[in-house]
N, C-alpha and C positions, 0 to 999 in steps of 0.2 A: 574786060573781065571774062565774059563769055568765052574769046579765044582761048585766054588761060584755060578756063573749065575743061572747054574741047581739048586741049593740049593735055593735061592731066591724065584725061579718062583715056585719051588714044594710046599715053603712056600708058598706063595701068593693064588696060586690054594688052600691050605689048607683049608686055611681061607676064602676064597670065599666059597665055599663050605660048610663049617661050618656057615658060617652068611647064606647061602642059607637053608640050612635045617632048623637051628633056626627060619629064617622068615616064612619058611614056615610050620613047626609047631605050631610057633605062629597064625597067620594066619589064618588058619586050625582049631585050637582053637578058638579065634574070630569068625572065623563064624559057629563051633557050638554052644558057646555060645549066636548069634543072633537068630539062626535056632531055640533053645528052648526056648527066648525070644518072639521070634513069636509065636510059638505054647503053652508056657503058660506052659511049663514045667520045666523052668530055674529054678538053687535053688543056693544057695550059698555054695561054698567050703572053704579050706582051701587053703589058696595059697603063693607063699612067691617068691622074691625077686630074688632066684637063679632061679625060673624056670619058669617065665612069666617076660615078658619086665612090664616098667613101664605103658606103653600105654593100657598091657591088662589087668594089674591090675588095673588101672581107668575105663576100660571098665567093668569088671566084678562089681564094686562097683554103676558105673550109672544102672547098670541092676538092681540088688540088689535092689535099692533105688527106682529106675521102678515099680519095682514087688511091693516094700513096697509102693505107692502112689499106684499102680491099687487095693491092695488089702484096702486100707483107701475109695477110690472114691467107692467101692461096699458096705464097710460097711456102708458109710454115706447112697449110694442111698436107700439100704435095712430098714436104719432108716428110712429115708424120707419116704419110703412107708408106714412101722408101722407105724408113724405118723399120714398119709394121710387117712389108713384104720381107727385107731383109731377116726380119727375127724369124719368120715363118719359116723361109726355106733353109736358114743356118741350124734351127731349131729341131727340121722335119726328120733328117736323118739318123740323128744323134737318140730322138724319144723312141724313133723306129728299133733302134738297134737295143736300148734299154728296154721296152714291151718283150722283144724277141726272147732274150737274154733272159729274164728275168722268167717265162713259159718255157721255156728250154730246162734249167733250173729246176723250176716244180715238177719237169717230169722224173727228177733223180728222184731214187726208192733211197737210197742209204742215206734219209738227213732226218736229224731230230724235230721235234715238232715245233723249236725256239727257232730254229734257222726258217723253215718253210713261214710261219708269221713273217718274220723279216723281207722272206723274199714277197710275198702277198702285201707287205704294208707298202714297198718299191714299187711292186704295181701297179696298185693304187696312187698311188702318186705319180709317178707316170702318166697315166692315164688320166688323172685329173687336168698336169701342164699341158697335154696336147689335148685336152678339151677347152681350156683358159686360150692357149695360141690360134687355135683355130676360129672358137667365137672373135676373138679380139678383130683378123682378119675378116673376118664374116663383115662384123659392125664397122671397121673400116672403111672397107668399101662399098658398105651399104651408104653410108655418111658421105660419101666423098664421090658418089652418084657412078663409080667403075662398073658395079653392080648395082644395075636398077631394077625394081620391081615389072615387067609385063603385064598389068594383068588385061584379061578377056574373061569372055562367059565361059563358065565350067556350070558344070551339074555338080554340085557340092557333095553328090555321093563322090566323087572322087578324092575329097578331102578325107572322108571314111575307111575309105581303103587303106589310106596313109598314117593313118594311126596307129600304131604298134608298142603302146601301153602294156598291153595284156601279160607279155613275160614278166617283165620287172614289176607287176602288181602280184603275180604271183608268188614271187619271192620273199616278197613284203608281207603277202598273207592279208592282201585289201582285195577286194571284193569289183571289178574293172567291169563299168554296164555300159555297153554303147546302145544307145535305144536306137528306135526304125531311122533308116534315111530319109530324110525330107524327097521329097519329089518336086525340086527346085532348081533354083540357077541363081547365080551369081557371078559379080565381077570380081575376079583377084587372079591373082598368079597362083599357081597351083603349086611349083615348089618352094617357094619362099612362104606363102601362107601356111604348108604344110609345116613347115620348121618353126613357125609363129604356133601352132597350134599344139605339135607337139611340146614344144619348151612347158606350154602353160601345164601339159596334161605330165607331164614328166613331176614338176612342180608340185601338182595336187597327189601324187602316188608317194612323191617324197616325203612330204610331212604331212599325210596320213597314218596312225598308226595300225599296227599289227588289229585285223578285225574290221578297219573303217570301209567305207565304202568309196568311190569315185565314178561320177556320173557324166553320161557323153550327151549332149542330145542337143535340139535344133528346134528352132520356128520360125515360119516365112509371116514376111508382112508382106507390105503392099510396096515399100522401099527399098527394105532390108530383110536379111537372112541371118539369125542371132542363130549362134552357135553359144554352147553353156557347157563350162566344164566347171560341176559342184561335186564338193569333196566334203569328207567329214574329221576333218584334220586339226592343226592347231590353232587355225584360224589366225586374223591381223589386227593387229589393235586399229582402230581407228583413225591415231594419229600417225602409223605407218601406214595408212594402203596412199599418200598422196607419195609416201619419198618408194614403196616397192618397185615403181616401174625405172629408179633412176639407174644410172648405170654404175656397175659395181657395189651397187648396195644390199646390204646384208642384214637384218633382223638380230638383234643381241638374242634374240628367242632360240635362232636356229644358229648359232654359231659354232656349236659344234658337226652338224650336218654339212654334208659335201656340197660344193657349189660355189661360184665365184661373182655371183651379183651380175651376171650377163643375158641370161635367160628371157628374163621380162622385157627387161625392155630392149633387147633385138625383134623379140614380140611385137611390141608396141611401132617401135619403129615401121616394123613390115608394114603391120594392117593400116597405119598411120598415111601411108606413102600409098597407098592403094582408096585411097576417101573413106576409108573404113574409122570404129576405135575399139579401144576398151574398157569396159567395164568394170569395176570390183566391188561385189558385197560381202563381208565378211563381219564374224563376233568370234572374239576370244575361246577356244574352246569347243565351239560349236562348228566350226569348217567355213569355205569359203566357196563364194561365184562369181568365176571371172566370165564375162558373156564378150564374146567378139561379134563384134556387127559387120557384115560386108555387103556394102549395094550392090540393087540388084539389076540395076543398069546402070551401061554405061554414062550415059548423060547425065545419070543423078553421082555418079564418082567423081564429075567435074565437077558440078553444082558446088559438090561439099569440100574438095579442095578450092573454089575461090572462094 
């Protein structure tokens, strides 16, 4: 009786032991097969039925299929770009020649004041497409990493410089204050924050009206470097300032105003792609503050991108 016992238990241990090594082969498998799914050098084998459980052959076929869907999502974006480049330089010369055309035009003395609107409304529209084709490309390649962000230490008076608000507020008849430069530093790319910066400050001159004001100004922490562009404008409702920053989105408030829903958020995207964000406080009416924050070290830009 005892022999049996012993026999039993020697069984039992056997087998314990044998599912223990299997799992743990299996296992062991699985997360090499993860580990080269992360790092993008997973490929597919042959595998069969005696020598992976069912669990890791399902597992190696969702990878498989993984890999076949990230390698589909590059070749579309890669098209998308061809496309994007295509429309730009098919598009470049044609808008070129219409702008020309069309300033050529308004210099003739002998046209009624119906023709000269017509040629000014062409203009305008003109000038609107190759502002639309050009962002389009901008975000393009910001998206699809051709153009990527640099940034390093700048002295943020150099973001000041680049600011050039002041004509088009005058036209407007709005009130354009850049207050003192900070005597600071920060980390961002200088021209692409520049164009993140200007969009916002474009934005607040836009739909501020005739009288309002639009304010420039800056404050250093111990992190960060907030920059504030507050206006006295139409201000956002509430349950728009989450969809403003999306792309191509447009306010039913300002649908009549020029612009094509691009502005913000190639914005957002910049300061985004830099460890940086943005901000918005706004009420109906009363105007809005959008505050861009940019670090002011390096190590702390990594920090907040991982």
């Amino acid at each position: 009786m005892e022999i049996v016992l012993v026999c039993v238990i020697i069984i039992l241990l056997a087998a314990v032991i044998y599912l223990y090594l299997t799992l743990q082969k299996t296992l062991k498998r699985l997360d090499e097969m993860l580990d080269s799914a992360i790092n993008g050098t997973f490929s597919e084998r042959e595998f069969t039925e005696l020598k992976l459980s069912k669990i890791e052959g399902k597992m190696q076929r969702y990878l498989t299929a993984g890999e076949a869907s990230k390698r589909r999502v590059t070749e579309e974006r890669n098209g998308i770009q061809t496309l994007v480049s295509d429309i730009s330089h098919q598009t470049k010369t044609p808008i070129s020649n219409i702008m020309l055309y069309t300033e050529l035009l308004g210099e003739k003395r002998e046209m009624d004041k119906g023709a000269r609107e017509l040629i000014s409304q062409v203009k305008n529209q003109a000038e609107k497409l190759n502002f639309l084709v050009q962002s389009l490309v901008k975000t393009s390649r910001l998206e699809n990493g051709i153009v990527s962000v640099e940034p390093k230490e700048n002295p943020v008076a150099r973001l000041w410089e680049c600011l050039d608000g002041a004509a088009e507020a005058e036209q407007k008849g709005v009130d354009f204050v850049v207050e003192e430069i900070p005597e600071a530093t920060a980390v961002f790319d200088l021209k692409w924050t520049a164009e993140a910066l200007s969009n916002i400050v474009d934005n607040a001159i836009k739909y501020t009206p005739w009288g309002g004001k639009v304010t420039v100004s800056a404050a250093v922490y111990e992190m960060f470097v907030k920059i504030e562009v507050a206006d006295t404008g139409i201000g956002i409702a509430e349950e728009e300032t989450a969809k403003i920053f999306a792309r191509f989105y447009r306010s039913p408030a300002v649908s009549e105003e020029k612009g094509v829903g691009i502005g913000l958020y190639l914005a957002r995207e910049i300061i985004a792609k830099q460890g940086g964000y943005i901000r918005v406080a706004s009420e109906v009416g009363k105007g809005s503050v959008f505050s861009v924050f940019l670090p002011r070290q390096q190590a702390q830009r990594q920090i907040c991108q991982n």
